[in-house]
C-alpha positions in Angstrom: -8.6 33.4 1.7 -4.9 33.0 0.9 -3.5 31.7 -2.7 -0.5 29.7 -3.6 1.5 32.0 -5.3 4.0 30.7 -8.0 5.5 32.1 -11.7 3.6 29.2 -13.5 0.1 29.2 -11.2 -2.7 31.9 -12.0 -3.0 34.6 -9.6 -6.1 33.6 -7.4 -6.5 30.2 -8.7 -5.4 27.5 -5.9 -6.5 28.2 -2.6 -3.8 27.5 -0.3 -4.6 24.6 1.5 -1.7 23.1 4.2 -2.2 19.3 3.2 -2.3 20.0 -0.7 0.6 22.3 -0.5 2.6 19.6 1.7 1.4 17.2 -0.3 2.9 18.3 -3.4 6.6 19.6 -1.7 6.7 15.4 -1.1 6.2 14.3 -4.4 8.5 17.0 -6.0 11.1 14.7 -4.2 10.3 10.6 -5.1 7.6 9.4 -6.8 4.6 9.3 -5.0 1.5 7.8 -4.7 -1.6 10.5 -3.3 -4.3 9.0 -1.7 -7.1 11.5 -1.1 -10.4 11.6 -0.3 -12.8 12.8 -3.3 -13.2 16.2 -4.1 -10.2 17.2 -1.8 -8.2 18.3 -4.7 -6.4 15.7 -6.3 -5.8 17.7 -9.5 -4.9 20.7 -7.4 -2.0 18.9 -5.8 -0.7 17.4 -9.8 -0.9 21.4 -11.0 1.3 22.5 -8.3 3.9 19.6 -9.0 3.3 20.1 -12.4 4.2 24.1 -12.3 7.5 23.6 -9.7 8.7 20.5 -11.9 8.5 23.2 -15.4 9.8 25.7 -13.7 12.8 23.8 -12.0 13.6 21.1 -15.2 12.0 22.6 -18.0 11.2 19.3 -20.8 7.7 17.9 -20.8 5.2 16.9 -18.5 2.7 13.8 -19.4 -0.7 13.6 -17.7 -2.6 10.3 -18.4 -6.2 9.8 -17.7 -8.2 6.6 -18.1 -11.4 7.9 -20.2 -11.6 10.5 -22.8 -14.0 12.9 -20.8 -11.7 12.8 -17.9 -8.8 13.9 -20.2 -10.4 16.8 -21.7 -11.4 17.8 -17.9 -8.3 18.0 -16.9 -6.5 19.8 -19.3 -9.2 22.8 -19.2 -8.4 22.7 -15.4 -5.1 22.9 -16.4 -5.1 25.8 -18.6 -7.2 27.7 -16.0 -4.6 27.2 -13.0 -1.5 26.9 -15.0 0.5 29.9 -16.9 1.4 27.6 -20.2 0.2 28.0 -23.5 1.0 24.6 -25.0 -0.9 22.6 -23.8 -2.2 19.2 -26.1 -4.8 17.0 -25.9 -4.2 13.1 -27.2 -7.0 11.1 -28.0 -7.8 8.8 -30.7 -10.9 10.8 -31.5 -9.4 14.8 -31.3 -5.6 14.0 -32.9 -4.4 11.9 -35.4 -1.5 9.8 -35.5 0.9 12.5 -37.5 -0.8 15.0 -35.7 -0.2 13.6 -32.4 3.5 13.0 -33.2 4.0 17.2 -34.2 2.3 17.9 -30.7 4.6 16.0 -29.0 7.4 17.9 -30.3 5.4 21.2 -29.5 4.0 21.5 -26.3 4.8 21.0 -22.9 2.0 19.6 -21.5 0.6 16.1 -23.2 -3.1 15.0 -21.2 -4.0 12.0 -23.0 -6.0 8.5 -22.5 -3.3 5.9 -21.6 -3.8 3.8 -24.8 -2.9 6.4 -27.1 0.6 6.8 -25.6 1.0 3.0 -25.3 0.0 2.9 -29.5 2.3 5.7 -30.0 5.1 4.2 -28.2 5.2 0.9 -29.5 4.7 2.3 -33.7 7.9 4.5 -32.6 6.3 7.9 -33.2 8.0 9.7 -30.1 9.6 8.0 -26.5 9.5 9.2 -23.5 13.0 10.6 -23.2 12.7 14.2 -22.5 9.8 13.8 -19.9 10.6 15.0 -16.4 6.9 14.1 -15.0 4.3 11.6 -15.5 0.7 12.1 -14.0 -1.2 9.0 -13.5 -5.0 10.0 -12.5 -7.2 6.8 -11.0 -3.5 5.0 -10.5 -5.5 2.4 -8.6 -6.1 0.9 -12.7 -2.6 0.4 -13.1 -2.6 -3.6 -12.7 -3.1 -6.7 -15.0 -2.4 -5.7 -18.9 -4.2 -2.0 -18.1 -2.8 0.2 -20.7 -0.9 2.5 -17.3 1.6 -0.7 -16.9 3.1 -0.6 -20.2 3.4 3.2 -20.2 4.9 3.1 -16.6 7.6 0.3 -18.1 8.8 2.6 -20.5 9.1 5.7 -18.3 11.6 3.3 -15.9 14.2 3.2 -18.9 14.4 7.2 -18.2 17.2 9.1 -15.6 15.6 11.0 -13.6 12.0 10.2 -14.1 9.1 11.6 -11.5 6.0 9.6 -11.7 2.6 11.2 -9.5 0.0 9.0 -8.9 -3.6 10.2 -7.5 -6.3 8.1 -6.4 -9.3 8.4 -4.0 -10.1 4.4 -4.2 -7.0 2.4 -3.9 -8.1 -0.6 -3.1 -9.1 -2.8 0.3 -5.5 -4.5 0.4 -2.2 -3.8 0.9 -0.6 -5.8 -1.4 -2.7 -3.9 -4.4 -2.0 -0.9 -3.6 1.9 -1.8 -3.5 0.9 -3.5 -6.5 0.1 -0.6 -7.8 3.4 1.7 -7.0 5.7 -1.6 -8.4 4.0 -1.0 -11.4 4.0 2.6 -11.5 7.5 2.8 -10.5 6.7 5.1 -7.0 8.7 4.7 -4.2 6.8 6.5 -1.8 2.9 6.9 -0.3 1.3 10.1 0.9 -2.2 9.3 2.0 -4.8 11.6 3.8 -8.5 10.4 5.0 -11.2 12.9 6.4 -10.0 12.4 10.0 -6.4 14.0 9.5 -6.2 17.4 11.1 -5.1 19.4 8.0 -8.2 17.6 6.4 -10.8 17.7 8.1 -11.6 21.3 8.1 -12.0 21.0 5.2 -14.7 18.0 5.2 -18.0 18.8 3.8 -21.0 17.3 5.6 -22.6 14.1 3.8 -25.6 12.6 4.3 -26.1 9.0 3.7 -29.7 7.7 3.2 -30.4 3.8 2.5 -34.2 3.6 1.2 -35.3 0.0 1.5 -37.6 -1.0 -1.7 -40.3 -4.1 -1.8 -39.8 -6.6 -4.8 -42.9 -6.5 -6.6 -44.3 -10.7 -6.4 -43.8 -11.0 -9.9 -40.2 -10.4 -9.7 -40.3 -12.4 -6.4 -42.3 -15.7 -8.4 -40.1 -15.1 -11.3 -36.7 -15.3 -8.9 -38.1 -18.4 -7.3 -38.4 -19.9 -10.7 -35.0 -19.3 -11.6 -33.0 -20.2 -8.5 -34.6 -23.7 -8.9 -32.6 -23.5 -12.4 -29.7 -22.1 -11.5 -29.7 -24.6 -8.4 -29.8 -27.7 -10.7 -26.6 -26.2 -12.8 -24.9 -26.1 -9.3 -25.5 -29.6 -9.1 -24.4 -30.4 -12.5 -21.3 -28.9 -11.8 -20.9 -30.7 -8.9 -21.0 -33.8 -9.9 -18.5 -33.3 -12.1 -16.2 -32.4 -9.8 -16.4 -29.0 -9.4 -17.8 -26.1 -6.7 -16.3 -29.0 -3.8 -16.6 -27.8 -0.4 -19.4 -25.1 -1.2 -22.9 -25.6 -0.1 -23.8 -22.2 -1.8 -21.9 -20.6 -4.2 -21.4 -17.4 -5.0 -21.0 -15.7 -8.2 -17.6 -15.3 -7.4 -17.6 -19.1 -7.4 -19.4 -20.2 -10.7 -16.8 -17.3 -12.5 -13.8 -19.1 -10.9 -15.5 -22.5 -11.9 -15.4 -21.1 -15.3 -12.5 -20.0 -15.1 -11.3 -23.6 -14.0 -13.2 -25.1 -16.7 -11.6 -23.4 -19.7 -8.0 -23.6 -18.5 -8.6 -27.6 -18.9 -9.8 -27.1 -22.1 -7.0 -25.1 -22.8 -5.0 -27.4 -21.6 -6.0 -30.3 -23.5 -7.5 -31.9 -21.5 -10.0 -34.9 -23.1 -12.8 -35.2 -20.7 -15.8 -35.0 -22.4 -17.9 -33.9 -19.2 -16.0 -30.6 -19.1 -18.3 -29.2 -22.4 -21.1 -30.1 -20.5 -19.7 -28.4 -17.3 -19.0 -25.3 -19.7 -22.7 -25.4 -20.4 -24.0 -25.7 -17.4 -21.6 -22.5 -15.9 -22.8 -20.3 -18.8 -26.6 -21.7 -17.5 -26.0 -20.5 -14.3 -24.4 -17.6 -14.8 -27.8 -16.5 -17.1 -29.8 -17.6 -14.5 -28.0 -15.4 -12.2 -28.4 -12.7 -14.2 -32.0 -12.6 -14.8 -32.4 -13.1 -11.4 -30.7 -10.3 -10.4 -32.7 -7.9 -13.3 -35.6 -8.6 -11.8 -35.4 -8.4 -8.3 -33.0 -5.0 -8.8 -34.4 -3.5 -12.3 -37.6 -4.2 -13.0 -39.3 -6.3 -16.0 -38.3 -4.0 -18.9 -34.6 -5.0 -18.6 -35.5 -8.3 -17.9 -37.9 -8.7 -20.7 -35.0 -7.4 -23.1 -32.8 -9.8 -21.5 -35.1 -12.7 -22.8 -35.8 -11.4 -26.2 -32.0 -11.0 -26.9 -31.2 -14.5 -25.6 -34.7 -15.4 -28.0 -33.3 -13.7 -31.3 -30.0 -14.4 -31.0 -28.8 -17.3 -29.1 -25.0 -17.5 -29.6 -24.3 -20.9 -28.0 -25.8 -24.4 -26.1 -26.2 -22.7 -23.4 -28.4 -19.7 -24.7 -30.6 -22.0 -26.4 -30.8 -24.6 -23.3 -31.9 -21.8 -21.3 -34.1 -19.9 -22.9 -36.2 -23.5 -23.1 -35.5 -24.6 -19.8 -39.4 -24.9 -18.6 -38.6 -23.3 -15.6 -37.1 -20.2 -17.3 -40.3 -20.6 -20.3 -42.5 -20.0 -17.5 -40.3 -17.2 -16.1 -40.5 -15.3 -19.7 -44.5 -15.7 -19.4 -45.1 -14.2 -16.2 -42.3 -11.2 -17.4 -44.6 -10.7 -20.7 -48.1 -10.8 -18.9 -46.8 -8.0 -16.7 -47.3 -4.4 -17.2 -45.7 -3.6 -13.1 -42.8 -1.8 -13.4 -39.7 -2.1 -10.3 -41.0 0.1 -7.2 -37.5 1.9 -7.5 -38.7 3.7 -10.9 -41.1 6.1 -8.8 -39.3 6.1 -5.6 -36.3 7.2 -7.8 -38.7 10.1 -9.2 -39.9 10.8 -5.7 -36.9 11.8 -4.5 -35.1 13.7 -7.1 -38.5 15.9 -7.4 -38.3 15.9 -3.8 -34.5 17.5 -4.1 -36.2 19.8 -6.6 -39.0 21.2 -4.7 -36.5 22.0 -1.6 -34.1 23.8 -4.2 -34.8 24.6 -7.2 -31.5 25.2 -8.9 -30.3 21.9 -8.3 -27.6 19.3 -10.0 -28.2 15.7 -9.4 -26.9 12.5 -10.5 -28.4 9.0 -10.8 -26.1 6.1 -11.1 -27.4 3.0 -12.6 -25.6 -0.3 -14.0 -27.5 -0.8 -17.0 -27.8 1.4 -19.8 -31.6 -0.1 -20.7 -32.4 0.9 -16.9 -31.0 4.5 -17.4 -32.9 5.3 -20.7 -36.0 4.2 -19.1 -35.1 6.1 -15.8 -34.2 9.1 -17.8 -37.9 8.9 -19.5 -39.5 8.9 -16.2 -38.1 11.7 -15.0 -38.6 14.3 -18.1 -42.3 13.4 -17.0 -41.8 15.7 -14.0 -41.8 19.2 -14.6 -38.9 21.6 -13.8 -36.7 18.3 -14.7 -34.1 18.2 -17.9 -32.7 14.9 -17.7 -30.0 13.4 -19.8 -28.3 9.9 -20.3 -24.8 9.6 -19.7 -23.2 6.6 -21.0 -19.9 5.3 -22.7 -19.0 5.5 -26.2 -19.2 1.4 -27.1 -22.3 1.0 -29.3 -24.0 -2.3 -27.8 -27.0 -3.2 -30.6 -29.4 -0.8 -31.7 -28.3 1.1 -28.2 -25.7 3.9 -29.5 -23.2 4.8 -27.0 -22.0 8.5 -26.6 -19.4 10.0 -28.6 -16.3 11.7 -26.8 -17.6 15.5 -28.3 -21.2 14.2 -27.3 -20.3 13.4 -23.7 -18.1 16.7 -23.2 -21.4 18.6 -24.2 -23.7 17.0 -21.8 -21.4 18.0 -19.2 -20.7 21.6 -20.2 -24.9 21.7 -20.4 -24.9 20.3 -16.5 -22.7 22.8 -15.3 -24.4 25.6 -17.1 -27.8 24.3 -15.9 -29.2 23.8 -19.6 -29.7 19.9 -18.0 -30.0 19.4 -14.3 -30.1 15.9 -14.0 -27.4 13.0 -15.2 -28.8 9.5 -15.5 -25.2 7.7 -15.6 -23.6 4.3 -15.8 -20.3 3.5 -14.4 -18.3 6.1 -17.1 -19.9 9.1 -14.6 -18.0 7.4 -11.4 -14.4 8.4 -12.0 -13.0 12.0 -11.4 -15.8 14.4 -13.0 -15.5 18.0 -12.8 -19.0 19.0 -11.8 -19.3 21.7 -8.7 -21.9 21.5 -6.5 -24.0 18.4 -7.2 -26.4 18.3 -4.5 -27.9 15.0 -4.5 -26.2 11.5 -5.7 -29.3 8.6 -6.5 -27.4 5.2 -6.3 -30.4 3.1 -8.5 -28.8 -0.6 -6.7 -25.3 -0.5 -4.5 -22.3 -2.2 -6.5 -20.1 -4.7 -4.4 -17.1 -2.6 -5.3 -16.0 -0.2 -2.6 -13.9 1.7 -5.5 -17.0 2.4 -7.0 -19.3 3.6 -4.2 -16.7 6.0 -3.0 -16.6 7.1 -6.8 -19.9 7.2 -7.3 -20.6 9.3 -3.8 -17.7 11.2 -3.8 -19.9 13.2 -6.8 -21.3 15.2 -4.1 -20.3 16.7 -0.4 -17.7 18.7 -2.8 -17.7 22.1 -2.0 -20.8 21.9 0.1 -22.8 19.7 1.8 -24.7 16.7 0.1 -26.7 14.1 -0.1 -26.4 10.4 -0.7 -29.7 8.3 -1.7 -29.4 4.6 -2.3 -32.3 2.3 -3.6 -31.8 -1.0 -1.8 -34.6 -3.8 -2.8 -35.1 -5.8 0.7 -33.7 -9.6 0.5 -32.2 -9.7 -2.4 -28.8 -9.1 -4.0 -28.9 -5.3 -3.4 -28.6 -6.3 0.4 -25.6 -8.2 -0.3 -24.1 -6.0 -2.8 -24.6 -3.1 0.1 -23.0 -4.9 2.7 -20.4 -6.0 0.9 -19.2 -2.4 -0.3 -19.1 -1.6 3.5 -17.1 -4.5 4.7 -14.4 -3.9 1.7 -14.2 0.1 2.5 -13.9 0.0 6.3 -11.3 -3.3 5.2 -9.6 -0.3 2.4 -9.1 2.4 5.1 -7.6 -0.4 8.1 -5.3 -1.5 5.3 -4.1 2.5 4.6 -4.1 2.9 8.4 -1.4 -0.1 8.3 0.1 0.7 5.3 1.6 4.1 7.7 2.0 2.5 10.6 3.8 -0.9 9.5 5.1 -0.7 5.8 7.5 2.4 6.4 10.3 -0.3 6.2 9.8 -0.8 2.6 8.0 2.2 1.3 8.1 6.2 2.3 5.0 6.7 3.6 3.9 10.6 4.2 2.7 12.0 7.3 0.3 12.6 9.2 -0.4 9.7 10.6 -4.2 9.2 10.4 -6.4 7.2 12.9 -8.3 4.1 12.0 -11.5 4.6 10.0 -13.2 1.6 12.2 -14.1 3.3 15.6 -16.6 3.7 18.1 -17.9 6.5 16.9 -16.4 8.3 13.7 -18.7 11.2 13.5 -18.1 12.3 16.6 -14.3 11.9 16.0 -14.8 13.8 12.9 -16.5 16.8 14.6 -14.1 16.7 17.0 -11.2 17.2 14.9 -13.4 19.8 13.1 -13.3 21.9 16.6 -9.9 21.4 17.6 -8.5 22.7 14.0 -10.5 25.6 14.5 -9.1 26.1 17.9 -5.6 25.7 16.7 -6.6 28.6 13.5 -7.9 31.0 16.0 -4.6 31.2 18.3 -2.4 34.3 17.8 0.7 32.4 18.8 0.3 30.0 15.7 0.3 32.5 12.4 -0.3 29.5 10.0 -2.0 31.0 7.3 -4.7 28.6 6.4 -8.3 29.4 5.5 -11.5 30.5 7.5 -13.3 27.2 8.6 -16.2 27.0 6.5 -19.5 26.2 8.0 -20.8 22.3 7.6 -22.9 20.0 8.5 -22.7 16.2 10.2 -21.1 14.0 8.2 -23.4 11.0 8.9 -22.3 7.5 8.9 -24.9 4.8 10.0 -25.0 2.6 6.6 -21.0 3.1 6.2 
């Protein structure tokens, strides 16, 4: 197996790979953004720019990452590929101000949340003059107020600036992702899918499994009960004018109705019906909610939801719905039930399953709700053989703690050395984590974010093959949130297959030229390619050094 070979790279530690070193000769030119499939080596690609832009300009190199276990991660993969000493970390937690403002001054290499620069560089402590490269990991955050706009605005005042963005996710339309390099300042696009031919030998196999689940009837009577109330805050906001023209609205709608509602307010404007229309939106949004806990969760969550809203109404709306009848009723038939969502067992089903087929394995459960993953978490240390662990974000909601950053580093170090051999996660275990060979991914429900399902299955198939599970409860909003995931992602790779063929006019857009993801039949397309970059390898009139084809499996595609 050949290594890239450089003065500032470790002997032995980047497998040469012809897309990640082509890659990263593009953006040592303009600023680029690198669009890659998960687990093909984003951070590979930023070393390599990182150790030719050192050695060729010397100054300092920034490398932003959006959460604080993310940015130790990537500076211990840093100091194991790079040849650099000084190397700091900048988080609110590990440096102080003063402290931070000596490292700057002292090291070469700053990996740091984006905040933390942003704080830094508005009280004056250092600027960015001096900085020949900026790393923005996850670029696809870098719209709205998100803390990577401001930095990026800053770095534009600086000659000869070299920005790197790296994303897997970037979004289902054009315009974001151009969004995104107008922000960031990068006048160019490099993107790769699974199907390019110095990719796809490469491509690990990935099985994807959709296990439908049965609403237990109480969750079922309990939804009926509160359709009927969030039906009847439809029709108060309709009669006041708003939600014309939709016979059934979607969350999406009642938000934007909300949305409506308070700019008005804002605004000044005196119609008194718009307080109750505020009322009735929040109404409907609760009723939404508790709909969609107990169809997807189960009746713990649920019957936590009610107490909160019980103990501590906030506003109108809390206290109107917790005494709606309809929803009274609803909390009685939660209470007087000891039936727990048919997802709990099936999740411990299959990750014993996993267990009994290998015994050494790493899996990973992705849940929305933190009360869901504690009580998923408890289930499972029932099983034997099985160390779970909850992985969630540092915010502190209640008497439910979060995870400090030196807490959250920990569990992960204990994954990878096997101590624990299951993460329960929320969404702070879907962006960019560093953990080799997970075998087996649990989604708990689907999210209606394509940026998150490729996040959250792009934790396995790494270096191996793997496996994809995903809980779907049958007519309810799992279905939709399923479908809708698909219909964005196959939307996300047309747009990046027009972005190359039709944008080159106004941005540089990197080659090869990939086919569409949408086709008759992409598995066979992907094997296809599989076989024809072996064929090209194995020719003695082609002496591309490149690695041994590894051995994989199908990847199969029937619910994406």
């Amino acid at each position: 197996m050949p290594f890239v070979t450089h003065e500032l790279l470790r002997r032995g530690a980047v497998e040469e790979r012809a897309y990640q070193v082509n890659i990263a000769k593009s953006c040592l030119s303009r600023s680029t953004l690198v669009v890659l499939p998960t687990g093909m080596g984003k951070t590979v690609v930023a070393a390599m720019v990182i150790a030719e832009t050192l050695r060729h300009k010397g100054d300092r190199v920034l490398f932003l990452a959006p959460t604080k276990p993310l940015v130790e991660q990537h500076a211990a993969s840093l100091r194991e590929m790079l040849i650099v000493d000084r190397i700091a970390v900048f988080t609110g937690e590990v440096a102080s101000p003063e402290d931070r403002e000596l490292g700057w001054r002292e090291n070469k290499i700053i990996v740091s949340t984006p905040q933390v620069i942003k704080n830094d560089l508005k009280a004056g402590r250092y600027d960015l003059e001096g900085v020949s490269l900026i790393v923005f990991d996850e670029a696809h955050r870098a719209v709205g107020d998100y803390a990577y706009v401001d930095v990026a605005a800053a770095y534009k005042e600086v000659a000869g600036r070299l920005v790197l963005g790296m994303t897997a996710s970037p979004g289902s339309s054009a315009e974001k992702i151009l969004e995104v390099c107008n922000n960031l300042g990068i006048t160019a696009v490099e993107i790769r899918t699974e199907f390019d031919a110095d990719v796809v030998m490469y491509v690990q196999g990935l099985e994807i499994q959709r296990i439908p689940i049965d609403a237990p009837d109480e969750a079922k009577e309990i939804g009926t009960l509160l359709e009927q109330v969030y039906d009847d805050q439809v029709e108060r906001l309709k009669k006041i004018g708003f939600l014309q023209g939709k016979p059934k609205p979607s969350t999406k709608d009642i938000l934007a109705a909300g949305d409506a509602i308070r700019k008005r307010l804002d605004g000044g404007d005196k119609d008194g019906r718009l307080f109750g229309a505020m009322t009735a939106q929040a109404i409907a949004m609760k009723a939404n909610h508790a709909i969609t806990l107990a169809e997807t969760q189960g009746m713990g969550s649920l019957r936590s939801y009610f107490d909160r809203l019980e103990t501590d109404a906030k506003s109108r709306a809390d206290t109107q719905f917790i005494k709606h009848a309809k929803v009274v009723e609803a909390v009685k038939i939660a209470r007087e039930t000891s039936a727990e969502h048919p997802k709990l067992k099936k999740t411990a089903w299959v990750v014993r399953d996993q267990f009994m087929a290998k015994p050494d394995s790493k899996v990973i459960v992705f849940t929305h709700y933190r009360e869901t993953a504690e009580t998923v978490t408890r289930e499972l240390a029932k099983l034997p053989g099985i160390k779970p662990v909850r992985f969630v974000g540092q915010s502190s909601k209640g008497e439910d703690i979060g995870l400090r950053q030196k807490e959250q580093v920990e569990i992960l170090q204990k994954f990878r050395d096997g101590e624990v051999n299951v993460i329960v996660a929320t969404s702070i275990g879907e962006e960019g984590l560093d953990i080799p060979q997970v075998e087996l991914v649990v989604f708990y429900e689907p999210v209606p974010s394509e940026i998150r399902t490729i996040q959250r299955r792009g934790r396995t198939g790494r270096n191996a093959p793997g496996k994809v599970i995903m809980l779907v409860t049958k007519d309810t909003r799992d279905e939709a949130f399923l479908y809708s995931a698909k219909r964005k992602e196959r939307k996300m790779h047309q747009e990046l297959d027009r972005l190359r063929r039709d944008l080159k006019q106004k941005i540089f857009v990197g080659e090869p030229g990939g086919e569409m993801f949408v086709t008759a039949a992409p598995e066979k397309l992907l094997a296809a390619k599989r076989e024809q970059a072996v064929e090209r390898s194995a020719k003695p009139e082609e002496p591309v050094r490149r690695p041994e084809p590894r051995r994989k499996g199908p990847t199969t595609l029937d619910d994406y």
